[in-house]
SEVEXMAR-104999 format. One record per residue (C-alpha): x, y, z; residue number from 1; residue in one letter. Coordinates in steps of 0.05 Angstrom, whole numbers, plus 5000, padded with zeros to 4 digits. Example, Ala and Ser with C-alpha at 12.3 -4.5 7.8 and 13.67 -1.06 7.14 Angstrom:
BEGIN
> c1;c2;c3;k;r
> 5246;4910;5156;1;A
> 5273;4979;5143;2;S
***
This chain:
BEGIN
> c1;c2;c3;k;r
> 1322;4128;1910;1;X
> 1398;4155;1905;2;X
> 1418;4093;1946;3;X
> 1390;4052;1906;4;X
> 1428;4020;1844;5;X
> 1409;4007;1771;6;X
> 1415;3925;1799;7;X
> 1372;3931;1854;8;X
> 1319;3976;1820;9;X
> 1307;3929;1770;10;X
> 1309;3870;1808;11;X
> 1254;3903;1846;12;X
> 1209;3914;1785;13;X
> 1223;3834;1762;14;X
> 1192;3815;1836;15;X
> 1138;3873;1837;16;X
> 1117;3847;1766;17;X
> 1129;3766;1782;18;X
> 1083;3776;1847;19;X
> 1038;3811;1818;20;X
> 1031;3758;1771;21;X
> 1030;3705;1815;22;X
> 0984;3740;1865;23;X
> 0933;3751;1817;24;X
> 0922;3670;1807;25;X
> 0929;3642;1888;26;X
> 0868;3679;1917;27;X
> 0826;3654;1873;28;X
> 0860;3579;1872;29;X
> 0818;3551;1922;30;X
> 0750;3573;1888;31;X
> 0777;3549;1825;32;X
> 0802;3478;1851;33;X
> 0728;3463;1881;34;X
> 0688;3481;1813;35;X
> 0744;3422;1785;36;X
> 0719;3379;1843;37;X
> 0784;3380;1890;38;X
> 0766;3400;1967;39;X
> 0813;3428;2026;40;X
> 0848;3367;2030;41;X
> 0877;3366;1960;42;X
> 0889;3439;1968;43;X
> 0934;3427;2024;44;X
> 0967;3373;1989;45;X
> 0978;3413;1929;46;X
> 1008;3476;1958;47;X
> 1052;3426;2012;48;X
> 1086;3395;1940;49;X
> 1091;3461;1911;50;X
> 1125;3494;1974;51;X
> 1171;3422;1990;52;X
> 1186;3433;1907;53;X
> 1208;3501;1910;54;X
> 1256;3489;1974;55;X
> 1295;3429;1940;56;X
> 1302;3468;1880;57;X
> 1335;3529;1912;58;X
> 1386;3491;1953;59;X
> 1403;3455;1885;60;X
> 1414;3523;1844;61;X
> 1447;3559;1911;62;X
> 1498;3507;1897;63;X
> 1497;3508;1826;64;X
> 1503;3578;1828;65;X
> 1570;3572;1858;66;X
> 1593;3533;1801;67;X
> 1577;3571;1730;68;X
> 1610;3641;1713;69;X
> 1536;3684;1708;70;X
> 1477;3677;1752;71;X
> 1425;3721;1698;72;X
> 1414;3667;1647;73;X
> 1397;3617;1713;74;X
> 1354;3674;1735;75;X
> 1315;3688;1673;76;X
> 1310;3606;1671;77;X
> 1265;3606;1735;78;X
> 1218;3668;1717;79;X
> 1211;3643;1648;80;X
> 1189;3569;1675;81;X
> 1143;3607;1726;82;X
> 1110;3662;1685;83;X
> 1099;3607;1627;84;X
> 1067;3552;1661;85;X
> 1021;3597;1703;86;X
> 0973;3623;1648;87;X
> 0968;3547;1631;88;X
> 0914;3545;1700;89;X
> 0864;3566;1649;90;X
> 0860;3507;1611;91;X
> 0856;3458;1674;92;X
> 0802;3415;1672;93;X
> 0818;3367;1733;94;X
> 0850;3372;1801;95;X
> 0915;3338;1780;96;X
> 0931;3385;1728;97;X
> 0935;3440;1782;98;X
> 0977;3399;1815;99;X
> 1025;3396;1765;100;X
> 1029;3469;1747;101;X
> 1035;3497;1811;102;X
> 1094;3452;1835;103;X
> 1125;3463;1759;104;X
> 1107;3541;1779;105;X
> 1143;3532;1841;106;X
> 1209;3489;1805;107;X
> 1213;3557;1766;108;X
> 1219;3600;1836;109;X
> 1272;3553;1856;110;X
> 1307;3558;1804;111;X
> 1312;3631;1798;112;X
> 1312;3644;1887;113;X
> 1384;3632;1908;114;X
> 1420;3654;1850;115;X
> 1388;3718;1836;116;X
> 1398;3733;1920;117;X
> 1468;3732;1899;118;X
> 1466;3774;1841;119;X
> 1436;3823;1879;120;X
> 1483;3817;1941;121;X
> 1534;3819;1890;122;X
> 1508;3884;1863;123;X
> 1513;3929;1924;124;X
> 1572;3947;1983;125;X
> 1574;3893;2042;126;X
> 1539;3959;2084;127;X
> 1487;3960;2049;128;X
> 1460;3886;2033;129;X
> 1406;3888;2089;130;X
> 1375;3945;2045;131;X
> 1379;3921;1979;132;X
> 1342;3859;1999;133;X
> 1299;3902;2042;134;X
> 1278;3946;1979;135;X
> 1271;3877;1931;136;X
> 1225;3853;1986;137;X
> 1190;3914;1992;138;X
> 1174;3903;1913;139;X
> 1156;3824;1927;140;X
> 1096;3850;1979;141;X
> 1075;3914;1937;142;X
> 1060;3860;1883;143;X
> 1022;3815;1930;144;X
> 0985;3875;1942;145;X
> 0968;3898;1872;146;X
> 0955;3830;1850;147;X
> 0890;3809;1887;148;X
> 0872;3879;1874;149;X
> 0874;3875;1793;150;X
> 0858;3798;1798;151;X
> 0785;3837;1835;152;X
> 0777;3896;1786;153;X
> 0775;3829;1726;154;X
> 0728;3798;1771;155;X
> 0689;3857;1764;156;X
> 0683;3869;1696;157;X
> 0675;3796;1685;158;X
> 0644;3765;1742;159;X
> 0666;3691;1753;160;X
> 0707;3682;1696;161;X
> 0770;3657;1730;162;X
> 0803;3625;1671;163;X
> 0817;3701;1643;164;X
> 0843;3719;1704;165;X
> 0896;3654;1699;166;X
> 0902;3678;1630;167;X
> 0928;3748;1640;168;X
> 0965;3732;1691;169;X
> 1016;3718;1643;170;X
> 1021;3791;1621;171;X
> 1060;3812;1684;172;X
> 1094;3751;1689;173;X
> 1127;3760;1613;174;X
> 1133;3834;1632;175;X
> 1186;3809;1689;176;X
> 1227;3768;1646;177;X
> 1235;3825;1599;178;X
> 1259;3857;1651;179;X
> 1317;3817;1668;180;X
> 1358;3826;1604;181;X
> 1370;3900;1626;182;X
> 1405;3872;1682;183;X
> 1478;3874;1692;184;X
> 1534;3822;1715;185;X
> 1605;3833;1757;186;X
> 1655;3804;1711;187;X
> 1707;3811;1759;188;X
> 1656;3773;1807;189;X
> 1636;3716;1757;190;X
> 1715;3707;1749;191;X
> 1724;3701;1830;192;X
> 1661;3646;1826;193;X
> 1700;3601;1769;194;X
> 1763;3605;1805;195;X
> 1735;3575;1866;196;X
> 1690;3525;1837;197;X
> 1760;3501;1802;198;X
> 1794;3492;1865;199;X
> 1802;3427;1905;200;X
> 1739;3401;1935;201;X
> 1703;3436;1986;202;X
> 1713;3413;2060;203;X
> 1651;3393;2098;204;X
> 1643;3460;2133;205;X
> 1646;3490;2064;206;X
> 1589;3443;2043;207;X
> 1547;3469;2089;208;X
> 1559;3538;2062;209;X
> 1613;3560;2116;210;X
> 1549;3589;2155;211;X
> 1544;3597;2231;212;X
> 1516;3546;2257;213;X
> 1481;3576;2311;214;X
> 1445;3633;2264;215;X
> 1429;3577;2225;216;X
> 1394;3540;2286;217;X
> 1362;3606;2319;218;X
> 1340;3620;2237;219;X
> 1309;3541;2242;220;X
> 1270;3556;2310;221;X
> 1238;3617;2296;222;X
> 1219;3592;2227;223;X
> 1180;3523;2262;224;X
> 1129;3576;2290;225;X
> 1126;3622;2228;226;X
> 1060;3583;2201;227;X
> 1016;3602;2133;228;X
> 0995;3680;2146;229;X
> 0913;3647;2122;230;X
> 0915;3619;2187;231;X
> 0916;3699;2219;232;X
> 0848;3712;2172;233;X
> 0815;3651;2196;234;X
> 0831;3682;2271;235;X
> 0800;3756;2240;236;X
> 0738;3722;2223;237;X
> 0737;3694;2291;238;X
> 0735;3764;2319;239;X
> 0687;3783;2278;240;X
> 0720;3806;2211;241;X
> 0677;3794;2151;242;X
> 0701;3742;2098;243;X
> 0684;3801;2049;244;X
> 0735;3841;2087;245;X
> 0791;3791;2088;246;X
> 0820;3808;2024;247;X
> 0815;3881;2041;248;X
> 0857;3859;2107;249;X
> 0901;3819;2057;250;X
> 0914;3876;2017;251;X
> 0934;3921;2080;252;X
> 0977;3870;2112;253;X
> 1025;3875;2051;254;X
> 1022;3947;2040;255;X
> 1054;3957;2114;256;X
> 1114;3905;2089;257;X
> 1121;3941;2024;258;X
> 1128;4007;2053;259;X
> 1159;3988;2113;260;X
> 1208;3941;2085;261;X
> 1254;3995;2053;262;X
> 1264;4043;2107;263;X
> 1272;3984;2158;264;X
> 1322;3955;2120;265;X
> 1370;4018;2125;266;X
> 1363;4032;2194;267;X
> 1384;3945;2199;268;X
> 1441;3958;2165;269;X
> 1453;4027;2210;270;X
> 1437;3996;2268;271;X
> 1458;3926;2272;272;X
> 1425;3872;2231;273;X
> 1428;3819;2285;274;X
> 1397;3876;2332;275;X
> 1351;3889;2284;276;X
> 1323;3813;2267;277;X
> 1323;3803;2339;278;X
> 1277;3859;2351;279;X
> 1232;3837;2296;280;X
> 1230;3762;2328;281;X
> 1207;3784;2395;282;X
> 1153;3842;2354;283;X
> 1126;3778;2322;284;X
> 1112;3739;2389;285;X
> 1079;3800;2415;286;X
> 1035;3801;2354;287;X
> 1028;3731;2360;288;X
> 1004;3733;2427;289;X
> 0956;3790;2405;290;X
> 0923;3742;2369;291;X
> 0920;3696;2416;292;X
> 0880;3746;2465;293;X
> 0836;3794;2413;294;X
> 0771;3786;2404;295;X
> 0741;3843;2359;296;X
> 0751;3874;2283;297;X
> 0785;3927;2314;298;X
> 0836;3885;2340;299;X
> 0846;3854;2286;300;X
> 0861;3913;2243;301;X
> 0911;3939;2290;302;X
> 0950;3873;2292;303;X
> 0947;3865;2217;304;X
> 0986;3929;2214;305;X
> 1038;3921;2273;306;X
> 1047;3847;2241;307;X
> 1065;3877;2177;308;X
> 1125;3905;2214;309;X
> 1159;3837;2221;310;X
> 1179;3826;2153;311;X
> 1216;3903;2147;312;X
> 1244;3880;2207;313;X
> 1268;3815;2193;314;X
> 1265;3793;2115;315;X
> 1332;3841;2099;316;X
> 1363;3829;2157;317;X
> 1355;3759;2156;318;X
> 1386;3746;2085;319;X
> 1444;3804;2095;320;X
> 1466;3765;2156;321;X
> 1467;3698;2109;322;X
> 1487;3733;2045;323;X
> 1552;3772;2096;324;X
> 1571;3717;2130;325;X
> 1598;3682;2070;326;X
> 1650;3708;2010;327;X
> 1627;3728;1950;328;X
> 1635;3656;1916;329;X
> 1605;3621;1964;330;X
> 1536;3657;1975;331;X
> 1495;3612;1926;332;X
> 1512;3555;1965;333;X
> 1499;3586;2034;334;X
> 1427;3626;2005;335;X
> 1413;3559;1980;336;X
> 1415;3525;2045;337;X
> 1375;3580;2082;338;X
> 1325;3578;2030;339;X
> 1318;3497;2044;340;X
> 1312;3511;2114;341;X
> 1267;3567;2120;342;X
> 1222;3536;2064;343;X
> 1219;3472;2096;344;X
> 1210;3497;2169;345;X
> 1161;3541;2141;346;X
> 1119;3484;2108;347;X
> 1121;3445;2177;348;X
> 1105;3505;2217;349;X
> 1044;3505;2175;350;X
> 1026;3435;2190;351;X
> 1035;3434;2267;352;X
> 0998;3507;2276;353;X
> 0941;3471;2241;354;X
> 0942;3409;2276;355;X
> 0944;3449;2348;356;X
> 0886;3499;2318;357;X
> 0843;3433;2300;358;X
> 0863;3388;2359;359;X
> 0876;3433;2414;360;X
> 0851;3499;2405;361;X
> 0876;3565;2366;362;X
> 0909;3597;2425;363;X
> 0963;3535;2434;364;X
> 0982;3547;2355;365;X
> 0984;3622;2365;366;X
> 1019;3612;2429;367;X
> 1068;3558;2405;368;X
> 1096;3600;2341;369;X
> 1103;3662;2386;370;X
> 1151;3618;2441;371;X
> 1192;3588;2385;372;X
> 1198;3660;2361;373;X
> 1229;3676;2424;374;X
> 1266;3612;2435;375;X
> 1296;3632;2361;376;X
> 1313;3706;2386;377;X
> 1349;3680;2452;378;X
> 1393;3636;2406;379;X
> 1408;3695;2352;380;X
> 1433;3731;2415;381;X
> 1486;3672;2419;382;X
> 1508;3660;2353;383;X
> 1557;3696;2320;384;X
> 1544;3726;2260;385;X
> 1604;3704;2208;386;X
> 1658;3737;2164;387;X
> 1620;3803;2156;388;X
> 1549;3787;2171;389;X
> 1535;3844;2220;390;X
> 1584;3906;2211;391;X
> 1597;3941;2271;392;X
> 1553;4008;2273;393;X
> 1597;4065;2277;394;X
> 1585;4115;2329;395;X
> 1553;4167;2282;396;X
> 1501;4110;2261;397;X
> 1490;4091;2327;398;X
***
């Protein structure tokens, strides 16, 4: 943990605590929407606002963020918003009402996303950003983990009483915002933000967040076939996986991204975050077209863990190559943007995998998401990677 700072650590616990919050209420969602008489349909519609909701948001406060001296109280804004509305699932008593929490959930995440990426880019060397967001991701999936986990042991004691559940969800969620007021702000930073915000306006390329535009496209491409991660159980239980066994498949998914993520993450910013993304693009399509050409539990286990390689191999590397390729004052604006686009592509990857699985047949979604991964990693290998992006390894690293 030595290379990891008092910043970074805690931003870590705010995720680990925020996810395990939010974790403990979205497995059960789906059980809890039919007893209130909504089906799949609504379910999809519901989680489609939420998702579209939490993508405008972030590209609003990524620019915002570029424009007000500290980045905590905007922050502590977003978990506050989150981690108060979501307890309020246990007094919904029609379909609509879920609606409105869980996109007023996801306004909260939106809120809070692309500033407190730059805080915590802000908080570390340039060398070591593909790290620090490696270890605060790491945090993110250990809570996804844990949450189903205590959200079952509840269960347990209290079978079928999902409302408690919603309820003390809130615990972990207030625990996270707590959390935040131990953390601490560059001044010298929040001064270089002001400054520029109180220059002349911004040209157009600086609109755009000064980003390549060619990571940004290769980003664009591979996220168009990253679809929902529900649609890989629904292809376990087509090789044979028990629907008891899917949360248990759930659960070990995330572990290999939390413990993965960390380690991953340093050897990205070691050995080339551009090399390292890349690598993790063409690992998914090979995953991918595992899927596509299983057929037993077995296989499915195996994949689960290999797929939860991707994200150590791409989640760091993917937001140090935004979060470097931009100065300091600018990052809000540029995180902002990738968060639109990868939240966006993201929700229509979802849609088109499902249409193909419905219409066509699983094996042309499984195979589609796995070619635009490649098409994606064949385009990183042509873009350039910005101001500072992708330090050159030295020799010793290498």
């Amino acid at each position: 943990m030595k290379t990891i700072n008092r910043n970074v650590l805690l931003l870590g616990v705010v995720s680990l605590l925020a996810d395990i919050s939010s974790d403990m209420v979205m497995p059960l969602l789906p059980a809890f929407l039919v007893t209130l008489g909504g089906g799949p349909a609504f379910l999809g519609f519901i989680e489609g606002a939420a998702e579209a909701t939490a993508s405008l948001f972030k590209y609003l406060s990524g620019r915002f963020a570029d424009r007000v001296p500290k980045l905590l109280p905007m922050t502590i804004a977003g978990y506050v918003i989150s981690g108060g509305v979501r307890p309020l699932l246990s007094l919904a008593g029609a379909p609509w009402q879920v609606l409105a929490i869980r996109c007023t959930d996801r306004v909260g995440k939106g809120v809070r996303s692309s500033p407190r990426d730059k805080l915590l880019a802000g908080s570390v060397d340039e060398e070591k950003l593909a790290e620090a967001f490696s270890f605060h991701q790491g945090m993110d999936h250990l809570g996804a983990a844990l949450g189903p986990l205590l959200a079952t042991g509840m269960l347990v004691l209290w079978p079928g009483d999902l409302r408690r559940v919603f309820l003390f969800a809130g615990v972990p969620g207030a625990l996270a915002c707590l959390a935040l007021f131990w953390v601490r702000e560059s001044k010298q930073l929040a001064r270089a933000t002001v400054d520029k915000a109180n220059q002349s306006p911004a040209s157009g390329a600086a609109r755009l967040g000064g980003l390549p535009v060619g990571l940004l496209a290769a980003i664009a491409l591979f996220t168009l076939g990253n679809s929902a991660d529900t649609l890989l159980l629904l292809r376990a239980q087509e090789f044979g996986v028990p629907v008891a066994q899917a949360p248990l498949l759930w659960v070990a998914l995330h572990l290999v991204r939390s413990f993965g993520s960390w380690p991953l993450g340093r050897a990205a910013d070691r050995l080339g975050r551009k090399r390292s993304l890349f690598m993790g693009w063409v690992w998914y399509a090979l995953c991918y077209a595992g899927f596509a050409l299983g057929s037993t539990p077995l296989h499915a286990w195996v994949l689960f863990v290999a797929y939860g390689l991707v994200a150590g191999l791409t989640e760091g590397a993917e937001k140090a190559l935004i979060a470097g390729a931009v100065p300091h004052e600018g990052r809000g604006t540029a995180l902002g943007i990738f968060n639109l686009v990868t939240g966006l592509g993201a929700l229509a990857a979802s849609v088109i995998a499902g249409q193909l699985w419905e219409r066509v047949s699983p094996l042309a979604a499984l195979a589609t998401g796995g070619a635009l991964a490649l098409a994606g990693a064949l385009v990183l290998l042509l873009a350039r990677s910005g101001r500072a992006g992708d330090p050159a390894p030295t020799a010793a690293q290498a």
